[in-house]
N, C-alpha and C positions, 0 to 999 in steps of 0.2 A: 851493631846493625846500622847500617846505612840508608836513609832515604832521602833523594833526587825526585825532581819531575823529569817530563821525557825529555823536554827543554832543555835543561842540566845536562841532560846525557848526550843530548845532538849535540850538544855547543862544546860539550869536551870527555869524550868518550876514556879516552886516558886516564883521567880521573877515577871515573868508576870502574875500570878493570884494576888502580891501582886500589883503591876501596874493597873491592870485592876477594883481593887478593887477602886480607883480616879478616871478612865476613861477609854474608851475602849483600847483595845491594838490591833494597826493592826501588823499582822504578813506578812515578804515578802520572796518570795521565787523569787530568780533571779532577785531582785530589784522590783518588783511587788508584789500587796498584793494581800494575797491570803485566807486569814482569819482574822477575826476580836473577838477578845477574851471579852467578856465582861461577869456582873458577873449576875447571873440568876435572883436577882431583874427588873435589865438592861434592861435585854430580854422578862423578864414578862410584864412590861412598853409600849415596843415595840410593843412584840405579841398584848397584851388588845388594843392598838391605833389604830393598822392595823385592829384587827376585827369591833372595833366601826366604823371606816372610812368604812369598807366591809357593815355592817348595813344599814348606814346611806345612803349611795347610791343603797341599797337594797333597800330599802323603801322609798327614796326620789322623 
């Protein structure tokens, strides 16, 4: 796990897409996170969980 301020990530975004490509990257704004950078397999993983979990309690 990777953490960056938003600073960090304006001043070199390359960075944390290559970061995020190992693990997510939280990004924080005034010490608090306020985004989390991950990379669109990641998210595809996520999204597909979240709907089967939404199904299953659909239908269960």
């Amino acid at each position: 796990m990777t953490t960056i301020s938003a600073r960090e990530f304006n001043k070199d975004v390359s960075a944390a897409k290559r970061a995020a490509a190992h693990s997510p990257v939280f990004i924080t704004d005034r010490g608090r996170t306020s985004h989390v950078l991950l990379t669109a397999e990641e998210y595809q993983q996520l999204a597909s969980v979240r709907s089967s979990l939404a199904e299953a309690l659909e239908h269960g």
